[in-house]
N, C-alpha and C positions, 0 to 999 in steps of 0.2 A: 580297451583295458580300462577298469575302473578305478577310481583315485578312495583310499583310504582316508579317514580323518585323521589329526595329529596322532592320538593315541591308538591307532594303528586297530582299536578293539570292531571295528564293524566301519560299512560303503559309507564315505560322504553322500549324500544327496545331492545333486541338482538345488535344491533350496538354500542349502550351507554353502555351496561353492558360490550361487548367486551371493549369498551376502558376504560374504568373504572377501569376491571379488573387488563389491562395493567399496566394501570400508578400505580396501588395499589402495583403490580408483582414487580415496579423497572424501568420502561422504561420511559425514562426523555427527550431523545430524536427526534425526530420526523424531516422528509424531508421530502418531498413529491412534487404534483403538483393535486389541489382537483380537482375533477368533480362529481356529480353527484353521484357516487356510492360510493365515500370513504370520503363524505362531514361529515356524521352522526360520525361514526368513530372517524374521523382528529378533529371534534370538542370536542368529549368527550373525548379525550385523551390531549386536552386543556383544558378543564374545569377541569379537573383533575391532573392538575398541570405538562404537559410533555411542554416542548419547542416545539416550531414548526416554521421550516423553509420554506419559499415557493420558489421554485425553478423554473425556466422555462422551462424545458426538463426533463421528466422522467428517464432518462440516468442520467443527472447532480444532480435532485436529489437521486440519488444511490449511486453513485460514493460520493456523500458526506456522505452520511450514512454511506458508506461503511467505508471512511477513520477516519471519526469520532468515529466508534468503534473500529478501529485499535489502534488509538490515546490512548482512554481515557482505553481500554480494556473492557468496558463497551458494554451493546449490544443497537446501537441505529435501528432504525425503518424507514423506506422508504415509505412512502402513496400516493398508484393508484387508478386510474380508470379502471374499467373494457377492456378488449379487448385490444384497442389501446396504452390504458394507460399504462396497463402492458407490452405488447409485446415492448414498445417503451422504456422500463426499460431493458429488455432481454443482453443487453452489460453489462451494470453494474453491473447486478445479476451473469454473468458469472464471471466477474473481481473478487466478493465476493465471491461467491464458490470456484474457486480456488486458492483464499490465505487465505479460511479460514475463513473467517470471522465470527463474532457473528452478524451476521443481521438477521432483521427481516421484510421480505418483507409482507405488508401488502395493497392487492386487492380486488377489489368486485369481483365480476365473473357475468355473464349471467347466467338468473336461467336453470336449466336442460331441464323447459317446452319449452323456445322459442331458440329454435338451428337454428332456420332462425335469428334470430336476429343481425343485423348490427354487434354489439359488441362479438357476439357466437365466440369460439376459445378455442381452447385446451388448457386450463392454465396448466394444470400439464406435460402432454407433454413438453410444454415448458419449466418448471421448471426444468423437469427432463435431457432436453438436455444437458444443460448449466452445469449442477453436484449440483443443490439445491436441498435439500427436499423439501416436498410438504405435506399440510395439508387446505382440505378442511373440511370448515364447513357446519356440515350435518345436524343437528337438534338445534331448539330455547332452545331444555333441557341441551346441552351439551355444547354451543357454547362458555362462557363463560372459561371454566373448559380446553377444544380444546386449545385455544388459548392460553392460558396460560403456557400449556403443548409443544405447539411449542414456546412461548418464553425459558424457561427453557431450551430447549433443543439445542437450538442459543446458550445460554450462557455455559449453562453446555459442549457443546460437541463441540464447536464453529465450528456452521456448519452457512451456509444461507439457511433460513427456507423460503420458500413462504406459508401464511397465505392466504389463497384463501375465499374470503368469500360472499357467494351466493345470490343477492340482493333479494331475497326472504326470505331469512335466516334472515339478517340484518336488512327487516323489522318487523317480526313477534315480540310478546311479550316476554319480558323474563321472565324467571320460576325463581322464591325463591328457589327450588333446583342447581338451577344450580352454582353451588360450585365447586372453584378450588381445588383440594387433597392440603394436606398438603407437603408441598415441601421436598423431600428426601434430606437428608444430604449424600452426596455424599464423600466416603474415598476410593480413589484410593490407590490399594497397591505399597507399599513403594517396594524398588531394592531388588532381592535376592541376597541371602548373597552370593550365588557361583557367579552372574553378579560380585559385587565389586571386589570380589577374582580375577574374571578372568584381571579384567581391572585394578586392584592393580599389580599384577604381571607384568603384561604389560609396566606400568607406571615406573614400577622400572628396567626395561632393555634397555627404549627405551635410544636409543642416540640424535635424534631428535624429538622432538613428538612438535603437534600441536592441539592446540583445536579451532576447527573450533565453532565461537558461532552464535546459529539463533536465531531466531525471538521467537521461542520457551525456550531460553534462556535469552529471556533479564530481567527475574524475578533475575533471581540467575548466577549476574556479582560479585557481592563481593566475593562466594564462589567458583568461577571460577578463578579469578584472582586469589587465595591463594591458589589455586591446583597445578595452574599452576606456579607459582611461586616454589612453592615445588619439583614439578618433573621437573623442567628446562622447559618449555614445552614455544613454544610462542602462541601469540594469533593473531586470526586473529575472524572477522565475517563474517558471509553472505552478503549478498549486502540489504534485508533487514532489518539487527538486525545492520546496521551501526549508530554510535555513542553510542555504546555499553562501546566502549572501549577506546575513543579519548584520556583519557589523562592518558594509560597503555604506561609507556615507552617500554616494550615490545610488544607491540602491532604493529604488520605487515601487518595492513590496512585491506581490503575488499580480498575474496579469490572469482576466477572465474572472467572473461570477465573484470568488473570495477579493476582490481587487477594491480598492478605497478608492472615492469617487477621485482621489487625484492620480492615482495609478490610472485608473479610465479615462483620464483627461488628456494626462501624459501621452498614452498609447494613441488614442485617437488621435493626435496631433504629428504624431511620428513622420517622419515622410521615408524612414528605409528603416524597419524592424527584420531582424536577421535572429533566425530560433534556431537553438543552439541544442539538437536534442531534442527538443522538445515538439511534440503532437500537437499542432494549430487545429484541435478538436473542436466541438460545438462550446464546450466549455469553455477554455483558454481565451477565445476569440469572442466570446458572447455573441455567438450565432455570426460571425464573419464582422460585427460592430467595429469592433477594436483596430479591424485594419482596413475600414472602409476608406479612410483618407490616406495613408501609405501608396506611395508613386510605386514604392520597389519592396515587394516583402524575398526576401532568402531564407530555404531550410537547409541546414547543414545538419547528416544526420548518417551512422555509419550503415545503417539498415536502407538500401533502398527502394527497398518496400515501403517506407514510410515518408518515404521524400513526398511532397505532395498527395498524401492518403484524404485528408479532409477536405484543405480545401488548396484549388490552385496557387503555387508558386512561380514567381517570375527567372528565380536562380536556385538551380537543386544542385547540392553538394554533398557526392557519396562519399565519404572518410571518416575517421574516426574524429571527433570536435578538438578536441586538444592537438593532436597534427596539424589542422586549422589553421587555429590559432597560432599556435608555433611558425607557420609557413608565412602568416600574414603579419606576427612581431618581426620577422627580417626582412621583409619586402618593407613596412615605415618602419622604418629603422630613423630617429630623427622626427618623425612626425610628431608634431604636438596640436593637436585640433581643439578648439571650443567646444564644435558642437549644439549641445543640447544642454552643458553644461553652464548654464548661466547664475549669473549670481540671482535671478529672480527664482530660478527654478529652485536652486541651492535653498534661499528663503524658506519656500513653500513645503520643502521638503521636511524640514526641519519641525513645521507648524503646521503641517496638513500629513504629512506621509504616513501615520502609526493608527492604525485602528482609536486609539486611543486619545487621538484627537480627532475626532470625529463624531461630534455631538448627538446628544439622544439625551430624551426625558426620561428620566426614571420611572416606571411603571407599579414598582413595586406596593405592596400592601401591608399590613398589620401582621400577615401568615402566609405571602411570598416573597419571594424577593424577583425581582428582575433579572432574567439571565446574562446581560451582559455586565451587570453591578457586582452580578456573582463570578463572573467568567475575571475581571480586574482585579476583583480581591483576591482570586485564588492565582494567577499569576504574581501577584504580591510574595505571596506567601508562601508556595510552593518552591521545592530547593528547584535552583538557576541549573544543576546536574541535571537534565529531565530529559524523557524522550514522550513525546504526547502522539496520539494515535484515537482518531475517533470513527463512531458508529454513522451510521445513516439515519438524517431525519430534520425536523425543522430545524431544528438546536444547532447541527453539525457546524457553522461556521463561526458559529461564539469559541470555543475551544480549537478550531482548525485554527481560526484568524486569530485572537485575540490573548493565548496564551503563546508567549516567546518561547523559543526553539534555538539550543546553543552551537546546530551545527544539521547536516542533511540526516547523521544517525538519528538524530532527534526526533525527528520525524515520522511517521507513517501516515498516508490516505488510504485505506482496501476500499475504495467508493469507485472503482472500474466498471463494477455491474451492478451499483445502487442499490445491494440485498441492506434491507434490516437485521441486524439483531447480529452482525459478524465479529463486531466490537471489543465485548470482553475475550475470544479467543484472541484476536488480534494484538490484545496486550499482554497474553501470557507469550506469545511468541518473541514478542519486542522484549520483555522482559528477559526473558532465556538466552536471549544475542545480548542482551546490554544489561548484566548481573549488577553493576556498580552505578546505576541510575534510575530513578523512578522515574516508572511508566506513569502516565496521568492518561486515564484513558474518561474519553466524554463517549456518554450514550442516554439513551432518551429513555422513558419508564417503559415502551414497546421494545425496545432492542433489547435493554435488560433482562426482562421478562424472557424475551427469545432463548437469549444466549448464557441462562444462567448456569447453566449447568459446568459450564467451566470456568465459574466463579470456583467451586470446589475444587478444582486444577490447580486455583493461583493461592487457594490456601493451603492444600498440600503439599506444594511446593515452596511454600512461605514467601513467595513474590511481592518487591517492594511495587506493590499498585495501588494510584487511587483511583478508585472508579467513581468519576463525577456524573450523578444520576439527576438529568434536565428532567424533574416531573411534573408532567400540564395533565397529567389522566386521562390522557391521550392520545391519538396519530395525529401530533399535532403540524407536520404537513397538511392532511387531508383536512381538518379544522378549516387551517386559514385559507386555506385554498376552494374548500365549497362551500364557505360563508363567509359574509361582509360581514359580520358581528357574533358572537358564541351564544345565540339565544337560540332556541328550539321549541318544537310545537308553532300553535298559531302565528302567524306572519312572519315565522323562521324557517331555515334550514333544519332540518330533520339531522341531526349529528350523532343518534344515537348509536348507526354502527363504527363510529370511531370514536366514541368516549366509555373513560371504562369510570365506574368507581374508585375511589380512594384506596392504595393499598398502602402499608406499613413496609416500606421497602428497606428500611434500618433490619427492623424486626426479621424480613428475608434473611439479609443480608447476614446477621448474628447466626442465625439458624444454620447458614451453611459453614459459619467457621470464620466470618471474616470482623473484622472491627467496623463499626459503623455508626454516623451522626445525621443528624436529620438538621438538618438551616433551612432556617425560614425567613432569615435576615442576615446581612454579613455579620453581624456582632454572632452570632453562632459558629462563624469561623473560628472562634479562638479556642473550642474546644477541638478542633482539627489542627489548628497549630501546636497544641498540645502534645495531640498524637504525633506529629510528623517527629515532637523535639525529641520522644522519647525513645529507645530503643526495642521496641515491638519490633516481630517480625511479621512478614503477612499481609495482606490487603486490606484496604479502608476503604468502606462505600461513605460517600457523602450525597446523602438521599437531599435532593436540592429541590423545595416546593418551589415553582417560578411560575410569574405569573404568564398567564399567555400572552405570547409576543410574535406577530410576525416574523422572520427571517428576510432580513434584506438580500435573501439567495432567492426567495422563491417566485418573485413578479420573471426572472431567467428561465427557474428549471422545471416551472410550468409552463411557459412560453412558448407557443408549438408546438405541444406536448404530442401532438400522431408523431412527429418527425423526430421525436428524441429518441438517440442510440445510447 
């Protein structure tokens, strides 16, 4: 038997009942770019009370799903069109699979019968390259119940799910049986009690200990910071789970690559570093450097699949990090340890720990400015409310590192799969989770260029963005990395295919709808401080001419470069 829509006038679809289902499921959020096949879909999951964003590039809207269920923790939703639509998503859906993400990619497909057809393409193939599941819809009886079951499991197991759904499928009637199960209450068990013992013990001999906190740790910072407090231990986070811990006086910054040479010092000196959530990746670790001296490293992580993925640990603990902890505040109960926590350390903290003490000559010229002169002024100046999210490329750790961050919402890195140009969608999503904060998004005159097209997204939607544009006029990774100097021709490197001409990226920038100022010096900021005092609404590009500067990231994330994932 078939189910009627509300007003009783003609058959619900299979398409309506999926989104129906959805938005009943919990799914509030909604990106996409419609056509055709995920038009039925896109609109009943509007009618049904989700938000919906419309994006210009299949890519840009992922990358904003993506970062918006990063944000909110929540699982938001991406909406395609079959074939091109999807495949032209294929970047972002990577970027989500591997950092995890609770997404829910939702496609038509090409029915099975027309495999000539223009739009025919292996959706699951695809899904599956990239590291997402995949769930197509197979029958009008089940369709409903399917989809609902690859939501839950986005959320439950924070994977990226591809929702594949067969426009044959989509149009057929929907069945009154077709019923979602009742949703399982899901109790992950709690740390064994020999885990706490072993990392009790541990904790009570170390002389330096460190807890590295991720991303998977930013629930349970209260009960980290009073661990660690207890057994003298300091703290540092991943490069993800930054602003975890901003205003820990103990706190030793970002560990791996973004890490200040006294954070690398710290680390390296550690003798039991215990990661708290956190992926001991190629990054994190600066190629296994950081814990080359540690007697005893521990990953505590509730996925154990991730317990030991990079690189060998001595103590794996499968539980949730805040049960942990919790287990191990009642077992020292009464402990109070030094430590690591010395008054020399405390010192150095204070007067080496912040980017910001950490010297450099000013580079700057007559008609650039220096990007880290610029990256300090604009932390000045920029309101303390902020959530900062940057692109790929040399620039990327002026902005990661060196602009402050009020909290982990603050935050975004989509740098899991190293694409260029994902940036400015990135911050329309950040923006759309955190309406009452500006985004301050950093990207390079190549990412820009990539990803402009939903510059016009964050003006339409009148998004408090600034988009700070690092421009060297060109892939200025590939620059300092295939040359020792920026000359070309005779007795140089040949840089011609990574250098562009000068463009007027203010001048872009107006064109699309957005406010924009060109610095070439920090005294050019005060026309930006201007703008921020006034009540405009909409996006500000600050077109920033910098002089070319290596990145104290890239002697790392060229380093070995066959072996980097």
């Amino acid at each position: 038997m078939s189910a009627s829509v509300a007003a009783g006038s003609r058959t619900e679809t299979v398409a309506e009942r999926v989104g129906r289902a959805l938005a009943q499921e919990g799914l509030s959020q909604v990106f996409g770019v419609v056509g055709s096949g995920n038009f039925a879909v896109t609109n009943a999951l509007r009618a049904h009370g989700a938000s919906y964003v419309a994006a210009r590039h299949e890519t840009g809207a992922t990358v904003m799903a993506d970062v918006h269920a990063r944000t909110t923790g929540e699982v938001a939703a991406v909406s395609l069109h079959q074939g091109c639509g999807y495949s032209n998503a294929v970047t972002g859906i990577a970027e989500a699979a591997k950092s995890h993400t609770p997404l829910l990619v939702l496609t038509a497909e090409t029915p099975a019968s027309q495999p000539l057809a223009n739009f025919a393409v292996d959706q699951e193939a695809l899904a599956r390259a990239v590291g997402a599941d995949f769930v197509r819809l197979s029958s009008s009886r089940t369709a409903a119940a399917d989809a609902v079951a690859a939501y839950r499991r986005a959320r439950d197991e924070r994977r990226t799910v591809v929702l594949s759904m067969p426009l044959d499928v989509q149009a057929a009637p929907a069945h009154d049986d077709d019923r979602p199960a009742r949703a399982t209450v899901l109790r992950r068990p709690g740390p064994s009690v020999a885990a706490v013992d072993d990392l009790r013990s541990l904790l009570l001999v170390a002389e330096r200990p460190v807890f590295v906190c991720g991303r998977g740790a930013r629930h349970a910072g209260p009960e980290l910071r009073e661990l660690a407090r207890r057994t003298g231990a300091l703290l540092v986070t991943s490069a993800v789970a930054r602003g975890l811990l901003e205003d820990e006086a103990w706190h030793a910054g970002v560990m791996g690559g973004f890490g200040t040479p006294l954070s690398q010092q710290l680390l390296r000196d550690a003798d039991l570093v215990v990661a708290w959530g956190a992926s001991l990746n190629r990054w994190t670790t600066l190629d296994g450097d950081l814990l080359a001296h540690a007697s005893t490293v521990v990953h505590v992580d509730d996925d154990a699949a991730a317990v030991g993925l990079h690189r060998a640990v001595d103590v794996g603990v499968v539980a949730d990090v805040a049960e942990v902890a919790t287990a191990l505040l009642r077992e020292l109960a009464g402990v109070e340890r030094q430590g690591y926590r010395t008054e020399e350390v405390a010192r150095r903290l204070k007067v080496e720990g912040r980017w910001r003490d950490v010297g450099y000559d000013d580079n700057g010229t007559a008609t650039t400015v220096d990007p880290r002169t610029l990256t300090f002024a604009l932390d000045d100046l920029l309101p303390v409310e902020r959530a900062v999210v940057t692109d790929v490329g040399n620039f990327s750790g002026w902005p990661a590192m060196f602009l402050t961050v009020p909290d982990p919402a603050g935050y975004c890195l989509p740098l899991a799969f190293q694409c260029v140009g994902l940036g400015l969608a990135a911050a329309v999503g950040l923006a759309v989770a955190q309406p009452d904060r500006t985004v301050v998004c950093g990207v390079g005159d190549g990412g820009f260029h990539m990803g402009l097209a939903e510059l016009e997204t964050a003006v339409r939607l009148g998004l408090r963005i600034v988009v700070v544009v690092y421009d060297d006029h060109a892939y200025g990774a590939e620059v300092h990395h295939f040359a020792d100097d920026h000359v070309t021709g005779e007795g140089g490197v040949d840089l011609g295919a990574v250098t562009f001409p000068p463009a007027d990226i203010a001048a872009i920038a107006r064109g699309m709808g957005a406010a924009a100022r060109t610095v070439r010096h920090v005294d050019d900021l005060a026309e930006v401080a201007d703008r921020l005092a006034g009540e405009a609404a909409g996006p500000l590009v600050v077109h920033a001419l910098i002089t070319p500067t290596p990145s104290w990231m890239l002697a790392h994330a060229f380093a070995g470069e066959a072996g980097q994932d």
